[in-house]
C-alpha positions in Angstrom: 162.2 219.3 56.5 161.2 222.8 57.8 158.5 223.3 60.3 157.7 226.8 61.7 156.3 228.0 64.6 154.0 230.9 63.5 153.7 232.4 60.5 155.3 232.2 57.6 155.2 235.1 54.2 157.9 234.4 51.3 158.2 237.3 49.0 160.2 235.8 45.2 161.3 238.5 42.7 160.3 241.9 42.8 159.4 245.0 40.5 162.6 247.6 39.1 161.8 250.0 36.2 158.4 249.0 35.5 159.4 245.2 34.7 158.5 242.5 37.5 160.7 239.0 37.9 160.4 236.0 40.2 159.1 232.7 39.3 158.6 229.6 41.5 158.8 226.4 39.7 158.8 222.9 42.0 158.9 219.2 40.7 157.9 216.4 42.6 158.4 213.1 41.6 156.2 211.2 43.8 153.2 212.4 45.5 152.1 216.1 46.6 150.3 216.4 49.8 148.7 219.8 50.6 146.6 219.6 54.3 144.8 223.5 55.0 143.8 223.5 58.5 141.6 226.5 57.8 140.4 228.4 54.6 142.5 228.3 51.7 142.6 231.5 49.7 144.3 231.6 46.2 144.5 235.2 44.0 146.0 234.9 40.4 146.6 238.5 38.7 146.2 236.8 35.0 145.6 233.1 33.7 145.7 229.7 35.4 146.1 227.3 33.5 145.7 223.5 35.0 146.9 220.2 33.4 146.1 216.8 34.7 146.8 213.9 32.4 144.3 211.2 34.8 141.3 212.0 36.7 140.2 215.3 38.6 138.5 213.7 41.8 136.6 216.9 43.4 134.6 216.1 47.0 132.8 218.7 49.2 131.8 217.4 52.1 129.5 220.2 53.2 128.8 222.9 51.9 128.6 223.9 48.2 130.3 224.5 44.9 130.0 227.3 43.6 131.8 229.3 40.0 131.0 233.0 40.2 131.2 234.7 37.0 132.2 238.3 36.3 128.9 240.0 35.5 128.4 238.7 39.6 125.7 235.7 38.1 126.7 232.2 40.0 126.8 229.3 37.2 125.9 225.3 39.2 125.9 222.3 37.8 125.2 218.7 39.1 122.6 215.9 38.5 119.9 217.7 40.6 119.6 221.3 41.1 117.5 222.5 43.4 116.7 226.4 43.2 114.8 229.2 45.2 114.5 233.1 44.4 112.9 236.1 46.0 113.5 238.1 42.8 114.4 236.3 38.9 114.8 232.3 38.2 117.1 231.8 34.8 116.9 228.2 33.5 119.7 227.9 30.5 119.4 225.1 28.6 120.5 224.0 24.8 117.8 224.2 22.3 116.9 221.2 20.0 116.8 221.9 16.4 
């Protein structure tokens, strides 16, 4: 077990002659508990790619949910939406043929 005091920054790999190397790989074979006393901030430079073979259980307790989208449009779902705007409303929906 390792417990620090402050904080803590791990650099893995590194970059020589234009080529980058480093990779972090961890298996657990029980369970993987992961407590953020604060906000928890993640930045991936290319794809993520997630695999879960049961369920995806997802909970907010306050607060909202929220996928931004590249052209800076926000994109909700849920079994009631409830919507205001000073400026455009967009509804999206499938059409029937």
């Amino acid at each position: 077990m390792t417990s620090v005091g402050g904080s803590a920054n791990l650099t893995v790999g590194g970059e020589k002659d234009g080529k980058k190397s480093g990779d972090i790989r961890q298996r657990v074979f029980h369970d993987f508990h992961h407590h953020v006393g604060n906000n928890e901030i993640c930045w991936v430079e290319h794809d993520r790619n997630d695999t879960v073979e049961n369920n995806v259980v997802e909970e907010v307790i306050s607060g909202g949910r929220y996928s931004a989208v590249p052209n800076g449009n926000i994109v909700q779902t849920g079994k009631a939406i409830y919507v205001t705007s000073d400026t455009n409303l967009v509804l999206q929906a499938p059409t029937c043929t």
